[in-house]
C-alpha positions as CSV (number, residue, x, y, z in Angstrom):
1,X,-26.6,31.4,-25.0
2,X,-30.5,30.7,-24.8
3,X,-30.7,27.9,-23.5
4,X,-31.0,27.4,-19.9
5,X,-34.1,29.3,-18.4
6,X,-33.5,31.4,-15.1
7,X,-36.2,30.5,-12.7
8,X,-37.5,33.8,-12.4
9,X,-38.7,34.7,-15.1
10,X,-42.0,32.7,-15.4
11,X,-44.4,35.0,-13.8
12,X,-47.8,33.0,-12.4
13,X,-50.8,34.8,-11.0
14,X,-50.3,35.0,-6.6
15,X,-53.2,32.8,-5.7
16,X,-55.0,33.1,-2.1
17,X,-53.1,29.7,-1.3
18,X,-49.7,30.9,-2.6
19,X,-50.0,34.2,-0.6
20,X,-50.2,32.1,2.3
21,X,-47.7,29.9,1.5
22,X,-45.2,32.8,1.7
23,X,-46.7,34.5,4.9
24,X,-46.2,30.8,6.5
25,X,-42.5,31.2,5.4
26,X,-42.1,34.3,7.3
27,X,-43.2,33.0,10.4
28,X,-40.7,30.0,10.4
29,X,-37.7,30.2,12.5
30,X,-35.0,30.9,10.2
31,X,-36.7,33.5,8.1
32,X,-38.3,36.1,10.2
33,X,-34.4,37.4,9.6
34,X,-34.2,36.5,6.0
35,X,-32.5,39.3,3.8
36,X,-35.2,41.2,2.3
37,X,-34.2,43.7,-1.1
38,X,-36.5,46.1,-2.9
39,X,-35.9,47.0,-6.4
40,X,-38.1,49.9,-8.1
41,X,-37.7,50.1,-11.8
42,X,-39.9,52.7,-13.8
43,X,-39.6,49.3,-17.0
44,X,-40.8,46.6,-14.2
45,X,-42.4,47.9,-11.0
46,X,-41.1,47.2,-7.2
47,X,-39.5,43.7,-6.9
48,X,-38.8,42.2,-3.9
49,X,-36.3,39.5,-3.0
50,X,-35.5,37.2,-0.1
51,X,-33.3,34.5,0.5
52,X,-34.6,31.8,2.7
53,X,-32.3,29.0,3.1
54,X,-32.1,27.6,-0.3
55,X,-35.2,28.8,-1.4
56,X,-35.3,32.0,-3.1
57,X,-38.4,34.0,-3.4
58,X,-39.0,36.9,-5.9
59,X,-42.8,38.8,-5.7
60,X,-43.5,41.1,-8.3
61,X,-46.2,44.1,-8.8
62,X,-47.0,45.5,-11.9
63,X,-50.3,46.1,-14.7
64,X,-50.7,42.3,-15.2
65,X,-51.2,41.8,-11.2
66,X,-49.5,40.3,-8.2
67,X,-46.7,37.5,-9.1
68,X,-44.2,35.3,-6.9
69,X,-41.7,32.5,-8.1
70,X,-39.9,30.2,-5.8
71,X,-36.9,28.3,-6.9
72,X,-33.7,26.9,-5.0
73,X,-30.5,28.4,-5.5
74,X,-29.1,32.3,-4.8
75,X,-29.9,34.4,-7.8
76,X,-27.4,36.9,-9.0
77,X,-29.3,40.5,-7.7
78,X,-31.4,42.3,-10.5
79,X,-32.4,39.1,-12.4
80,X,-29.7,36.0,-13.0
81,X,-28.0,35.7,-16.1
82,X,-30.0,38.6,-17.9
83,X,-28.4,41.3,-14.8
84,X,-27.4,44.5,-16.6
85,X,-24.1,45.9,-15.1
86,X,-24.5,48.9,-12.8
87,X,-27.3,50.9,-11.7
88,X,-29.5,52.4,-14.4
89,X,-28.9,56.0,-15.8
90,X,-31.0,59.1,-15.0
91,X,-31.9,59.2,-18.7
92,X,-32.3,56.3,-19.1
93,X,-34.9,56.0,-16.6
94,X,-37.0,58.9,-17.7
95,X,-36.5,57.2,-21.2
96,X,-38.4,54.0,-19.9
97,X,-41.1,55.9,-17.6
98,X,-41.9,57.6,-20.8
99,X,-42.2,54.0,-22.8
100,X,-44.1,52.6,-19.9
101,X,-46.9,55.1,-20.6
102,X,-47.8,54.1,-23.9
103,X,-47.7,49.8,-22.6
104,X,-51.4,49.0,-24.8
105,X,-51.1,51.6,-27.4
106,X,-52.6,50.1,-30.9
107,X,-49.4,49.0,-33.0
108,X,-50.5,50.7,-37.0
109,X,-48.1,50.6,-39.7
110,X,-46.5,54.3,-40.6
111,X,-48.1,55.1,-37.2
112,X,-45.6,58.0,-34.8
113,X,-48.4,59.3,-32.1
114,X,-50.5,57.8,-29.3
115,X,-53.4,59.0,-31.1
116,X,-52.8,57.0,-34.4
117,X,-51.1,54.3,-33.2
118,X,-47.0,53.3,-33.3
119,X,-44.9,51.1,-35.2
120,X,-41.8,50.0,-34.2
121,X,-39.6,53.0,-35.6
122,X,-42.3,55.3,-34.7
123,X,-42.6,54.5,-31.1
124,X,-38.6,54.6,-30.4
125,X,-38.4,58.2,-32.1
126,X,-41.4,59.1,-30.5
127,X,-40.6,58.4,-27.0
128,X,-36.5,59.6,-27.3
129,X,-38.0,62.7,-29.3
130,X,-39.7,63.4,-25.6
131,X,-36.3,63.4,-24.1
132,X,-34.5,65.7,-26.9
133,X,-33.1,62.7,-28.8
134,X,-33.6,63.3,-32.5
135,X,-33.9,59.7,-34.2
136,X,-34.3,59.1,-38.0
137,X,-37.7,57.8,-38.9
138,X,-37.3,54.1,-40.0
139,X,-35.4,51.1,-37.9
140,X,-32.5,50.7,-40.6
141,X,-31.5,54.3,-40.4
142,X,-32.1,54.1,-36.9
143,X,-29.6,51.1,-36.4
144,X,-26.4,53.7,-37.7
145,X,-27.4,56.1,-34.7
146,X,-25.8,56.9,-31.7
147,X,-22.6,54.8,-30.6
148,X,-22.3,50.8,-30.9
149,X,-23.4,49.1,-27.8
150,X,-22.5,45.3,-27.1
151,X,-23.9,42.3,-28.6
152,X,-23.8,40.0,-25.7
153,X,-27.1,40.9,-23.8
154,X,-26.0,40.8,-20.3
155,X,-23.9,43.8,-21.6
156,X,-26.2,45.9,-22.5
157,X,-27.6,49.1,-20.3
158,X,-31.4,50.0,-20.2
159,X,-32.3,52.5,-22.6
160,X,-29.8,50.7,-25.3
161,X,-32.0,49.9,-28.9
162,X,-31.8,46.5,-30.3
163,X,-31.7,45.9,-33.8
164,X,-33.7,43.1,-35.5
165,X,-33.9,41.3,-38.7
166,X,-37.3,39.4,-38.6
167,X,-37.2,39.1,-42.7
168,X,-34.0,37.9,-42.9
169,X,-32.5,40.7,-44.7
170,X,-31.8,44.4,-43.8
171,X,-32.9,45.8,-40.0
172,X,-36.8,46.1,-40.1
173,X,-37.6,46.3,-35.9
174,X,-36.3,48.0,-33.1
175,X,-36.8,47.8,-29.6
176,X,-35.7,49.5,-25.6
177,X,-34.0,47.2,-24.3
178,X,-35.4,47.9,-20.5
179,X,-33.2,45.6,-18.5
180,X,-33.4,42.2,-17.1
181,X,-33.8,40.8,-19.9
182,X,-36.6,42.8,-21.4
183,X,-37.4,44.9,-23.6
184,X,-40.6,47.1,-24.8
185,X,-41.3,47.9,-28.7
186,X,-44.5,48.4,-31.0
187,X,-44.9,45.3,-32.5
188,X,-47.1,43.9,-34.6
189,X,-47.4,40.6,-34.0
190,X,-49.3,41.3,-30.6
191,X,-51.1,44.7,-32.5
192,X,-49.7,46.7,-29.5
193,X,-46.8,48.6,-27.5
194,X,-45.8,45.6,-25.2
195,X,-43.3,43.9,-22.7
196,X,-41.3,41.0,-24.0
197,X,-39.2,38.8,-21.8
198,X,-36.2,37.4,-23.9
199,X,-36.4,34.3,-21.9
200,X,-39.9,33.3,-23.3
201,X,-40.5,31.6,-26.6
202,X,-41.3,35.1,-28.1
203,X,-38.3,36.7,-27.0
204,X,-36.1,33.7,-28.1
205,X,-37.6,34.5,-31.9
206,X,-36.6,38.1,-31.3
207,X,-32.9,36.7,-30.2
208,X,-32.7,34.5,-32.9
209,X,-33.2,37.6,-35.6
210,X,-30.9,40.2,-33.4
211,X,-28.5,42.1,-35.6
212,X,-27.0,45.0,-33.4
213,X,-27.5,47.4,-30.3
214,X,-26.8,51.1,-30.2
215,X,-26.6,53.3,-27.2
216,X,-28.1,56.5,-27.9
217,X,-28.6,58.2,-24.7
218,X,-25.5,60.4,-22.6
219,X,-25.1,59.7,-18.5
220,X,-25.0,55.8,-20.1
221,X,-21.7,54.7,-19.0
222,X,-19.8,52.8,-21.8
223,X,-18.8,48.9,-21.1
């Protein structure tokens, strides 16, 4: 399931020589009429997308910066193989926006407030408590919540929780799964409230301890 990596997902820094690269594209004959789409998400910041020819260019804007891919082939709209089926929820997006605010927050053990810190259980309860979801405290407990949502990830709505096992035993971590193959949690291997990308090696030790998904949130259509 994990094995073939979509082209856009590596995001690289836009470098004066790359910008130009792409504004040379847009003079060529051929692309001045290139479909142009614009995607604003509240988890990932406006995307956009164009189709030149066989070339397919994605540029990015978000807290780590300015990013562009290039790579041939069409890509399936909102992200190749990790596209989430239909348009994000209302909650759901006020769900994320919320999350997005607390990207950098110190990850602490026990920890349920921006002021002390979060841990993984602490953060999700914290940030659906905001939106008049009441969540039990720990992951486990957290994992019987709500309704089951699918396993297979290109299933799976932002907003959803995914369940993980990183000891090899009962659920111990939980994150928002926040579309396009991503997802934002406390963690604390990085010490922080953070992104991941399931198609980087970080995200494919995530995948590799996944246990279950639960949808917690109503306006989220059922699949």
């Amino acid at each position: 399931m994990c094995s073939t990596m979509s082209t856009f997902r590596r995001h690289r820094p836009l470098a004066p020589g790359y910008l130009g690269f792409l504004l040379t594209l847009g003079t060529l004959p051929g692309c001045a009429g290139a479909p142009i789409r614009l995607d604003v998400s509240p988890a990932r910041g406006p995307i956009v997308r164009a189709a030149i020819g066989p070339v397919d260019v994605v540029g990015t804007m978000s807290r780590r910066g300015i990013g562009a891919d290039v790579g041939s082939g069409t890509a399936a709209p909102g992200g190749g193989r990790w596209n989430s089926s239909g348009a994000i929820s209302a909650s759901a997006a006020r769900v994320l926006a919320t999350a997005d605010q607390y990207v950098g927050t110190r990850y602490r053990y026990g920890g349920e407030s921006p002021a002390e810190g979060f841990d993984c259980s602490g953060f999700v309860q914290f940030v659906y408590g905001r939106h008049g979801v009441e969540l039990p405290r720990v992951s486990y407990q957290q994992a019987s919540t709500g309704r089951a949502a699918p396993r297979e990830i290109t299933a799976l709505q932002p907003g959803d929780l995914m369940f993980f096992a990183a000891g090899g035993g009962r659920v111990d971590h939980v994150a928002i799964y926040a579309g396009d193959g991503r997802v934002i949690h406390a963690t604390s291997g990085a010490g922080s409230v953070r992104y991941d990308d399931l198609d980087t090696d970080r995200g494919e030790w995530l995948l590799q301890r996944f246990v279950t998904s639960r949808r917690v949130l109503s306006g989220v259509r059922q699949t």
